[in-house]
C-alpha positions as CSV (number, residue, x, y, z in Angstrom):
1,X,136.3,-50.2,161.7
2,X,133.2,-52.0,161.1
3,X,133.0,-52.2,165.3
4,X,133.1,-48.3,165.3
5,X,130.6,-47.7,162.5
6,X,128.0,-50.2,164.5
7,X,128.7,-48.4,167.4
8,X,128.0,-45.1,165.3
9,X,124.9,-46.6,164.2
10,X,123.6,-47.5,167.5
11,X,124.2,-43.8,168.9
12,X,122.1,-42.7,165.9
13,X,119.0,-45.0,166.4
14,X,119.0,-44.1,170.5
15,X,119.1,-40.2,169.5
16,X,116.6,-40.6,167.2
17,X,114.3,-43.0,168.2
18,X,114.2,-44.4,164.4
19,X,115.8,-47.1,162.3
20,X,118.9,-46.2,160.7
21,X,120.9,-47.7,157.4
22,X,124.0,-48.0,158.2
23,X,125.0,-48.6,155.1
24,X,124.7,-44.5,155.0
25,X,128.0,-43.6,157.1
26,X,131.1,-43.2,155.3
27,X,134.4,-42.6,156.6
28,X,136.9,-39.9,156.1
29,X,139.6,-40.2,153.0
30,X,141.8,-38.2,155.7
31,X,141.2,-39.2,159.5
32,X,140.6,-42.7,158.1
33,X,138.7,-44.9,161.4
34,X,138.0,-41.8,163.8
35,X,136.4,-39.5,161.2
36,X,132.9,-40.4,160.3
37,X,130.4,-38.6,157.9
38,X,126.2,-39.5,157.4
39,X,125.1,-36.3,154.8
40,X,126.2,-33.3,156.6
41,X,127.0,-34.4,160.2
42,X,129.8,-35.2,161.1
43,X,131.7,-37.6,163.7
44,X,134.6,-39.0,166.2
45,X,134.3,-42.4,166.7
46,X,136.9,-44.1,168.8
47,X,137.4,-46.4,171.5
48,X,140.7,-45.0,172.2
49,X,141.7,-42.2,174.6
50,X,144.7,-40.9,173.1
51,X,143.5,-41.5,169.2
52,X,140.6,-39.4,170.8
53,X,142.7,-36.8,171.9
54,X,145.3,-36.3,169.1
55,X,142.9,-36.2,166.5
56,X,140.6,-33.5,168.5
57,X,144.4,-31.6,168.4
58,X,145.2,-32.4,164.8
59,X,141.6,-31.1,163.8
60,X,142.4,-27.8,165.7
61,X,146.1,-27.3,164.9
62,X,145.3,-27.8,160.8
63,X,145.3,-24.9,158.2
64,X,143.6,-24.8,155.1
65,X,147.1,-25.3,153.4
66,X,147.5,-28.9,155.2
67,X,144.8,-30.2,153.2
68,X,144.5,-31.2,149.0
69,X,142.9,-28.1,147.4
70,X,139.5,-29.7,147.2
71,X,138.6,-30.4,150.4
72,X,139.9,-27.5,152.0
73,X,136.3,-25.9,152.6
74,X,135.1,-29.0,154.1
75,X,138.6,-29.2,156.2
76,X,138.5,-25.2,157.4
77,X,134.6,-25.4,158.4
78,X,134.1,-24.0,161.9
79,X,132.8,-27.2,163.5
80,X,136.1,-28.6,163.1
81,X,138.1,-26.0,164.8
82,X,135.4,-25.8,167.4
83,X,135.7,-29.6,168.3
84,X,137.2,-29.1,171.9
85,X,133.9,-27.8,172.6
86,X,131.9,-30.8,172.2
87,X,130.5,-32.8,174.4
88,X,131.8,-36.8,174.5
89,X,128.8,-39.6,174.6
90,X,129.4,-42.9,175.3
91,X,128.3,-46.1,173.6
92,X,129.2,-49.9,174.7
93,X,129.0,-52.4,171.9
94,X,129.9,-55.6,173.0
95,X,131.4,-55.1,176.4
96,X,134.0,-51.9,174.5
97,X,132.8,-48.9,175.5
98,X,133.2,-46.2,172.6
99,X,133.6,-42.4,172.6
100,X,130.9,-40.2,170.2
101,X,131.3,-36.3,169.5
102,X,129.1,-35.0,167.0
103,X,130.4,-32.2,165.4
């Protein structure tokens, strides 16, 4: 996991041109090592294909009653069901290349 939030990190500094913390991404209670939240964006971070792929389906196949009562608005928001629509970025940290969709 610490792989994928360095790679996170390195996607943020290239967008923005700035130095990030990284101490300021936390991952997701639910989607534990894909899942990835700084404030209020939110990200997929994988190196894997498939994990990729089934999460991007589990994201848009979820209702708001698959999900503990408190965390069904951040669950039901409209940037998750419209995660198909994304586009993927790639980052390679040490030699792996990583997949990026900011949501």
């Amino acid at each position: 996991m610490k792989n994928k939030i360095s790679a996170l990190g390195q996607y943020i500094v290239k967008k923005t041109g700035k130095p990030f913390n990284f101490k300021l991404i936390k991952a997701d209670p639910i989607y534990k090592g894909v899942l990835f939240s700084i404030g209020t964006d939110d990200y997929l971070v994988t190196n894997d294909r498939v994990e990729l792929l089934s999460t991007i389906e589990l994201l848009s196949l979820r209702t708001s009653r698959d999900y503990p009562p408190k965390l069904i608005k951040r669950y039901t928001h409209a940037k998750f069901e419209k995660v198909k629509d994304k586009k993927e970025e790639t980052v390679v940290l040490n030699g792996i290349r990583y997949t990026v969709i900011h949501l």
